[in-house]
N, CA, C and O atoms as a DFTB+ gen file, in Angstrom:
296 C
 N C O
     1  1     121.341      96.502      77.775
     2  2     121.764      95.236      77.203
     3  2     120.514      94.403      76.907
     4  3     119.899      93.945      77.870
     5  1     120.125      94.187      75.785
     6  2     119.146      92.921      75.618
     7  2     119.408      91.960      75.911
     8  3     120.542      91.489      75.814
     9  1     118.053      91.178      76.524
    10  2     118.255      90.156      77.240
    11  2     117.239      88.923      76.416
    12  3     116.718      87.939      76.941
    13  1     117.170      89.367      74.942
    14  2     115.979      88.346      74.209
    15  2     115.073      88.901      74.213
    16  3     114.697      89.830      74.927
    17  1     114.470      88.218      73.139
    18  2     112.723      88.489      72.610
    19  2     112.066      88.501      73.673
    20  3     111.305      89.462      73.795
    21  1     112.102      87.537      74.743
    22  2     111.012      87.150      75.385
    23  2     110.803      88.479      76.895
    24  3     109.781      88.776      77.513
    25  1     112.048      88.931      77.028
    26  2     112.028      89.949      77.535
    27  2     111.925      91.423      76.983
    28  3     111.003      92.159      77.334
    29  1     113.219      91.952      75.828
    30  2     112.919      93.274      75.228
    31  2     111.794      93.075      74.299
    32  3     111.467      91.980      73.841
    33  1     111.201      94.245      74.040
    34  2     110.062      94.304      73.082
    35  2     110.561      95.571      72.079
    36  3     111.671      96.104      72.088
    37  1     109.809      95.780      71.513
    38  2     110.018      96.877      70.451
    39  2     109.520      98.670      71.878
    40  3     109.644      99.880      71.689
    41  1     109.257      98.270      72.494
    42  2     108.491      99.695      73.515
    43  2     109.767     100.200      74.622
    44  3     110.766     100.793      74.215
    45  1     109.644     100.013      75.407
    46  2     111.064     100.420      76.457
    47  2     110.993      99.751      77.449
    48  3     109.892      99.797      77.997
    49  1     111.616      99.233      77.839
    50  2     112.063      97.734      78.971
    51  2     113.153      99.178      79.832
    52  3     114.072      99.711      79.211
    53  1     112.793      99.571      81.264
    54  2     113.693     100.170      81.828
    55  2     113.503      99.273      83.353
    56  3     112.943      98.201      83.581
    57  1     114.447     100.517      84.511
    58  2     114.392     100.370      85.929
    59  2     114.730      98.546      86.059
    60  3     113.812      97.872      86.527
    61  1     115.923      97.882      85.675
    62  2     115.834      96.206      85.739
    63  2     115.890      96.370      87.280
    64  3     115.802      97.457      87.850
    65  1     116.031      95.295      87.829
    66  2     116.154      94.626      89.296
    67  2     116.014      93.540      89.447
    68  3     114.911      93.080      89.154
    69  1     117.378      92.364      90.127
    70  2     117.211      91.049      90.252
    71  2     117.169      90.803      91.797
    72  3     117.959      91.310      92.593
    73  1     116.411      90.178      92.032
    74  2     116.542      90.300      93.648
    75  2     117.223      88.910      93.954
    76  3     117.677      88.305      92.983
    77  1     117.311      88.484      94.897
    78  2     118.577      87.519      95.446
    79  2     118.508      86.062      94.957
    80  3     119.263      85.265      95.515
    81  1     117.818      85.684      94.129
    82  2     117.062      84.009      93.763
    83  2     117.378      84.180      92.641
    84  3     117.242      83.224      91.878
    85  1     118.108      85.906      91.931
    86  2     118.203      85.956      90.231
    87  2     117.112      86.103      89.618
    88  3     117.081      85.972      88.395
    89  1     116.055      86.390      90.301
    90  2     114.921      86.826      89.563
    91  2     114.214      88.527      89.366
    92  3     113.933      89.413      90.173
    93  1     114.114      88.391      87.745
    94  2     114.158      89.792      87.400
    95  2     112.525      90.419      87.147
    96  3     111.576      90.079      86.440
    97  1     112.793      91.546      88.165
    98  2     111.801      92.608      87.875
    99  2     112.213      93.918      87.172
   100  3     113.347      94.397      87.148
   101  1     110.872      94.512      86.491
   102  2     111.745      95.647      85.132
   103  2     110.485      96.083      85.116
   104  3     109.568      95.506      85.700
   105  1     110.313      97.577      84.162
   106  2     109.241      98.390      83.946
   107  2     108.997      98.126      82.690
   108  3     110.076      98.119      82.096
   109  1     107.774      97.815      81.698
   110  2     108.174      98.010      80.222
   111  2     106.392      98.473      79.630
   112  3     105.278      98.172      80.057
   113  1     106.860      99.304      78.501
   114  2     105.938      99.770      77.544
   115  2     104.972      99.154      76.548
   116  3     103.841      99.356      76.106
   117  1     106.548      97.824      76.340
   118  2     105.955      97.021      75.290
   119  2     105.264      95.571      75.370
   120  3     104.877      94.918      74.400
   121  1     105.194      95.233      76.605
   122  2     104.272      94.027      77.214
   123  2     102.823      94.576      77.155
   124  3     102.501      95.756      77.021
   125  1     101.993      93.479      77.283
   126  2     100.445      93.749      77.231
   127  2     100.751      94.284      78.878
   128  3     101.466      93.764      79.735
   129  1      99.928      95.498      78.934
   130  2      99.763      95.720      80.440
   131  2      98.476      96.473      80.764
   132  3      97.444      96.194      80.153
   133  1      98.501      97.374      81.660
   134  2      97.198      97.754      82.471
   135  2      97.243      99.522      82.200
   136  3      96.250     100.246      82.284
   137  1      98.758     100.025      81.832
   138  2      99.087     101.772      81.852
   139  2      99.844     101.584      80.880
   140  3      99.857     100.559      80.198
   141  1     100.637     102.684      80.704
   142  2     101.887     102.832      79.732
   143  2     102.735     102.095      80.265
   144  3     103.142     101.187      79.539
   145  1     103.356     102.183      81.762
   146  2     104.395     101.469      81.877
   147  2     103.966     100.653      82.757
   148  3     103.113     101.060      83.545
   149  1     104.546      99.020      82.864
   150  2     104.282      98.280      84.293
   151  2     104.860      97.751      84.657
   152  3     106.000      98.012      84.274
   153  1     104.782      96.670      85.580
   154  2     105.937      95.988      86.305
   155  2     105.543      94.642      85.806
   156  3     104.436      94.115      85.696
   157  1     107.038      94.123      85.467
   158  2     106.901      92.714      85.232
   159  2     107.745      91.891      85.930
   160  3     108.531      92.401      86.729
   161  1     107.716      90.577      85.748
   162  2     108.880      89.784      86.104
   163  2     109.224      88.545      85.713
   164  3     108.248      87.839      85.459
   165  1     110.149      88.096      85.593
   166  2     110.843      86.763      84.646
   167  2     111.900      86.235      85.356
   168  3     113.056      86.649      85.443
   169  1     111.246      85.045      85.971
   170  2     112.018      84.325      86.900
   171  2     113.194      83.502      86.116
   172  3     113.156      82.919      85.033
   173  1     114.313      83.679      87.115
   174  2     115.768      83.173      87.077
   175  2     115.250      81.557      86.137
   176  3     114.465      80.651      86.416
   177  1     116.213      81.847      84.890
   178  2     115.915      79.894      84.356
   179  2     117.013      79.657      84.065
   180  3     117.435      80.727      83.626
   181  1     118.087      78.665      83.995
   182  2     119.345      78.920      83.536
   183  2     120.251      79.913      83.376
   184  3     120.593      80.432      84.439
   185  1     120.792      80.382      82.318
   186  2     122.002      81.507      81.696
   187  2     120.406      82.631      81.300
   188  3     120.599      83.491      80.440
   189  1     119.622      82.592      81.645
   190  2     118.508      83.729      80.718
   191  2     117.542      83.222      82.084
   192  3     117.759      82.518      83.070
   193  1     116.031      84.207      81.407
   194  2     114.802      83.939      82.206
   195  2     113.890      83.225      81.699
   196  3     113.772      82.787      80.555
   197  1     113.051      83.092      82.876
   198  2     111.775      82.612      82.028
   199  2     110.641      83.180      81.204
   200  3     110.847      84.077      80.388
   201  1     109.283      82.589      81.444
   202  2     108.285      83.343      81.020
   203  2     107.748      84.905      81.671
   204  3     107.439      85.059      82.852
   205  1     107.720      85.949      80.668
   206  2     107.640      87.316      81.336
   207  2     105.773      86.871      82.187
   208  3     104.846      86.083      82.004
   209  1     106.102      87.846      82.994
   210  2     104.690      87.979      83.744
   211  2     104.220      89.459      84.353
   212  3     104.979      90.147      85.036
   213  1     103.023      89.804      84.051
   214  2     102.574      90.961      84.726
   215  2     102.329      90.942      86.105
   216  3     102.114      89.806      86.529
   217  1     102.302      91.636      86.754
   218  2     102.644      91.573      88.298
   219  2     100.688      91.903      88.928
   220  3     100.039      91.782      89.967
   221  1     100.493      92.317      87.627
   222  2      98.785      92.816      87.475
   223  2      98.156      93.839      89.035
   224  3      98.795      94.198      90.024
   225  1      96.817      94.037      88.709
   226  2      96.419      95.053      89.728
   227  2      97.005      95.180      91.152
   228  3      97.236      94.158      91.798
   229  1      97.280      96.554      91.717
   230  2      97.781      96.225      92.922
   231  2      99.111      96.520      93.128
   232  3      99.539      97.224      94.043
   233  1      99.731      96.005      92.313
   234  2     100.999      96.932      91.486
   235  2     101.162      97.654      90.766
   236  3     101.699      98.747      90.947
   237  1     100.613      97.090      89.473
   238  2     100.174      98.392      88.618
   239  2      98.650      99.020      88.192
   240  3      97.496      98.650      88.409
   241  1      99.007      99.691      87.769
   242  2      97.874     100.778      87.174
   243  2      97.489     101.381      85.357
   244  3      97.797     101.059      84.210
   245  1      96.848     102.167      85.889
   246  2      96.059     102.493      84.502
   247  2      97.554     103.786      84.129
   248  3      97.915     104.010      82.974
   249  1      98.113     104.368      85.185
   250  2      99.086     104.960      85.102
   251  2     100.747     104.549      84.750
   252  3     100.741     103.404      84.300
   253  1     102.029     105.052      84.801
   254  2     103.223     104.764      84.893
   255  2     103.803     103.830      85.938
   256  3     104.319     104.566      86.779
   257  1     103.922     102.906      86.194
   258  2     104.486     101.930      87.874
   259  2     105.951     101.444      87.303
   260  3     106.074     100.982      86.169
   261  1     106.810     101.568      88.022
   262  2     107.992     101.556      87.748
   263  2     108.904     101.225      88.684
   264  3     108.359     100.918      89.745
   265  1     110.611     101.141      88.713
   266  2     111.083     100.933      89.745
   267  2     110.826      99.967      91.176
   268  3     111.326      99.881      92.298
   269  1     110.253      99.623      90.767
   270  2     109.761      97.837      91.597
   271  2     111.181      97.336      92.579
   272  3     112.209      97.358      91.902
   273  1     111.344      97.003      93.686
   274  2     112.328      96.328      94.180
   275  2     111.681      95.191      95.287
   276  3     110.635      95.410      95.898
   277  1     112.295      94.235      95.403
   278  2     111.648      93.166      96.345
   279  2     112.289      92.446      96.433
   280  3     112.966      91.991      95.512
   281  1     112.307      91.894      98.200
   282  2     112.754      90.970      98.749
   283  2     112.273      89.907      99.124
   284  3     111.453      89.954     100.041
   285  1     112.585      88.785      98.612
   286  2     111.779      87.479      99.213
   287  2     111.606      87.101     100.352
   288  3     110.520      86.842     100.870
   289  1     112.925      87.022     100.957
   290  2     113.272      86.970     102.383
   291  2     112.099      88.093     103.172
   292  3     112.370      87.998     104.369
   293  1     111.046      89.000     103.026
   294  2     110.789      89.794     104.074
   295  2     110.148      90.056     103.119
   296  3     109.340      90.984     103.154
């Protein structure tokens, strides 16, 4: 399901995950990143999100990083 420009890109947006605050982490191709695929995230803003963000070194890599899950609480 697209979720807007500011999230899908023309590359592949997979693996979503909202963790409990409604804020979404996802893998994608088509964000500026660090590998082919990385982890991003776009905090809960209303009915949609906010500004996408790279989660940058540490998470990801020069490689594939994907499937991301996280809890705030812990």
């Amino acid at each position: 399901e697209r979720l807007g420009d500011n999230i899908n890109t023309e590359g592949k947006e997979v693996f979503p995950f909202i963790d409990v605050n409604g804020d979404l982490y996802f893998a994608s191709s088509g964000h500026m990143g660090l590998g082919g695929l990385d982890v991003f995230y776009a905090p809960a803003e209303g009915n949609g999100f906010g500004e996408v963000k790279n989660l940058g070194p540490g998470i990801n890599s020069s490689d594939d990083d994907f499937a991301f899950i996280y809890n705030p609480n812990t």
